[in-house]
C-alpha positions in Angstrom: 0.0 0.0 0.0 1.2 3.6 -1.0 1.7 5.9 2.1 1.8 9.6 2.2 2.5 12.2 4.7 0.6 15.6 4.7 1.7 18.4 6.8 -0.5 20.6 8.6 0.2 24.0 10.5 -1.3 26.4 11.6 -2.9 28.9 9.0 -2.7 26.4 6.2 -5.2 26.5 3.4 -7.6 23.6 4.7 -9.4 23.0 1.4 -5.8 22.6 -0.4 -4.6 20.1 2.5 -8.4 18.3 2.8 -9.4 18.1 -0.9 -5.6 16.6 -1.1 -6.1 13.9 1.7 -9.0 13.2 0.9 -8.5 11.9 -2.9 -6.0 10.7 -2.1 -7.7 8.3 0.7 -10.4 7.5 -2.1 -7.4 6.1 -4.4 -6.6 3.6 -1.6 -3.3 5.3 -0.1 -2.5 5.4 3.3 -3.0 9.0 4.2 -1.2 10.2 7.3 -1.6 13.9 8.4 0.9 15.3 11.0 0.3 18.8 13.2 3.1 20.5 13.1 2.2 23.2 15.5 0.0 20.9 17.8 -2.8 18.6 17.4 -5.5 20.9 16.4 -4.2 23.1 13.5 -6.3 26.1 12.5 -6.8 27.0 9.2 -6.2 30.8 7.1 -10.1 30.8 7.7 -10.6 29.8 11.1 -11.6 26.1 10.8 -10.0 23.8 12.7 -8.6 20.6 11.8 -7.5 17.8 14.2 -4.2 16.3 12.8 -3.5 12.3 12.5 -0.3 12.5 14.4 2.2 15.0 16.4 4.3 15.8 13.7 7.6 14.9 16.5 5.3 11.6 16.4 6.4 11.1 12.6 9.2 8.7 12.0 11.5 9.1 8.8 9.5 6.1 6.8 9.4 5.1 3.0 6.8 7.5 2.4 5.9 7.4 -0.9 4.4 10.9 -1.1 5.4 14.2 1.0 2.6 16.9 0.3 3.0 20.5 2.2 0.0 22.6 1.6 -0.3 26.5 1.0 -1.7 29.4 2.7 -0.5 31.8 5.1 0.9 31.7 7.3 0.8 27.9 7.3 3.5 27.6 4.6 6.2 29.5 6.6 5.2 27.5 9.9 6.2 24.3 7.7 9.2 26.1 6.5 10.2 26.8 10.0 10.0 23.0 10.9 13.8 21.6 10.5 11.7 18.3 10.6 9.2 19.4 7.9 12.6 20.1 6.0 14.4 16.9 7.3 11.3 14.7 5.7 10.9 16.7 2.6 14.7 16.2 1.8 14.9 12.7 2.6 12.0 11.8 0.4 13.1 13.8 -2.5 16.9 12.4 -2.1 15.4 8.5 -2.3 13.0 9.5 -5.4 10.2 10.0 -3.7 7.3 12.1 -4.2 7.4 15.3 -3.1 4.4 17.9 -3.1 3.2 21.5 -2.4 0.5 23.9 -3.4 -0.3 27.8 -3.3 2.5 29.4 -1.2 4.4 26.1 -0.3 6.7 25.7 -3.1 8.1 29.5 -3.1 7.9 29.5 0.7 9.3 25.7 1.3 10.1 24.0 -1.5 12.4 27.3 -2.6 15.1 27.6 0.0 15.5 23.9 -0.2 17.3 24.1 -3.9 15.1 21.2 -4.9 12.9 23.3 -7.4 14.0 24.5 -10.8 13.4 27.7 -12.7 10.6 27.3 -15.3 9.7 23.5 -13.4 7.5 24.4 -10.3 4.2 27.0 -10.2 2.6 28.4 -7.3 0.7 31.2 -5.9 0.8 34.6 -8.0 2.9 36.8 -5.3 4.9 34.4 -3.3 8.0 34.4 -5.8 8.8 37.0 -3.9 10.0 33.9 -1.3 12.1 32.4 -3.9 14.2 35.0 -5.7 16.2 33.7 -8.5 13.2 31.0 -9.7 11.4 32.0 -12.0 7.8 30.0 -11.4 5.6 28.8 -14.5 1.5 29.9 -14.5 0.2 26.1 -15.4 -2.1 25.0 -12.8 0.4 21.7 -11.8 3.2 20.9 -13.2 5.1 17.8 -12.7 9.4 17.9 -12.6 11.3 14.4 -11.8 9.8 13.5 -8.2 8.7 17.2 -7.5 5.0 18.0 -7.9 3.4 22.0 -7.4 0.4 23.2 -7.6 -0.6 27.0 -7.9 -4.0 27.5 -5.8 -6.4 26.2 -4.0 -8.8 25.8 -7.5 -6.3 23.3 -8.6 -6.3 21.0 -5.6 -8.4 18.7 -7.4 -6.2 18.1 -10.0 -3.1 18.3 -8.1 -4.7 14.9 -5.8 -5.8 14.2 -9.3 -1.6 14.0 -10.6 -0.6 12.4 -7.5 -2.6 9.6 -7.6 -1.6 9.5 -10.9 2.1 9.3 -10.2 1.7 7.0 -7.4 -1.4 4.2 -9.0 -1.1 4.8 -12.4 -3.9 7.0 -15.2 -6.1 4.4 -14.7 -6.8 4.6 -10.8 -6.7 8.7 -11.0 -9.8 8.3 -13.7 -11.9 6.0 -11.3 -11.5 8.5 -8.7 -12.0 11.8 -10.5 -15.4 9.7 -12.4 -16.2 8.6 -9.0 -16.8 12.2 -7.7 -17.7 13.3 -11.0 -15.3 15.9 -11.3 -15.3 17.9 -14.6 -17.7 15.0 -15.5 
């Protein structure tokens, strides 16, 4: 079975983080979502989520999939996290899939070095985290083992990729006809 860890902090984007999870939990993969500020993460909009596990919980694992979601100022809380960074790194260096959405690829992914120019999109206005990349408009884009996503009105299709990546066209179809997205 396909595992994947989803950080959450506080002021993260909850539909980018839940519409995430939860394709990916239709697909069949073992979804595991860590708090990285606590147990109970509130969202940029005030709704509260209660995480899986204490992120200090997570063990390095063969994840197959690290996804960090957007908003602010969830994305610098996970970019703050020298275990958020310690995770993401170690996935990416062994192939894995690694993930982030809206403000999370500038604000995380960036000052990691493991985006590059003209291979990564996110949130019109958070270059500004990642001088020197210059960031595509596509909705998700798809480079090697890393996987962006520029909004929140693309988290459909970024679970969409990912499931994709990780089960193959064919699984990623069922779901999406399954909720009868763009249908």
């Amino acid at each position: 079975m396909k595992k994947a860890l989803v950080f959450l902090a506080d002021g993260c984007e909850m539909c980018e983080a839940l519409c995430v999870v939860d394709v990916l939990r239709r697909a069949g993969i073992k979804v595991v979502t860590a708090g990285v500020t606590g147990e109970r993460v509130v969202s940029s909009h005030n709704v509260e989520i209660k995480a899986d596990v204490l992120l200090s919980e997570v063990k390095e694992d063969d994840w197959n999939l690290v996804f960090c979601p957007g908003g602010m100022p969830g994305a610098t809380n996970l970019a703050s996290s020298s275990l958020v960074n310690s995770l993401i790194l170690s996935a990416y260096n062994k192939g894995r899939v690694v993930s982030a959405i809206c403000a999370s690829p500038a604000v995380v992914f960036g000052p990691l070095g493991i985006i590059k120019s003209g291979k990564a999109t996110c949130y019109p206005g958070c270059e500004e985290f990642a001088p020197g990349i210059d960031f595509v408009s596509d909705g998700v884009v798809v480079d090697g083992n890393v996987v962006t996503g520029k909004s929140a009105g693309w988290a459909f299709d970024l679970g969409l990729k990912l499931i994709s990546l990780l089960l193959g066209d064919d699984k990623a179809e069922k779901v999406r006809a399954s909720i009868y997205y763009k249908d």
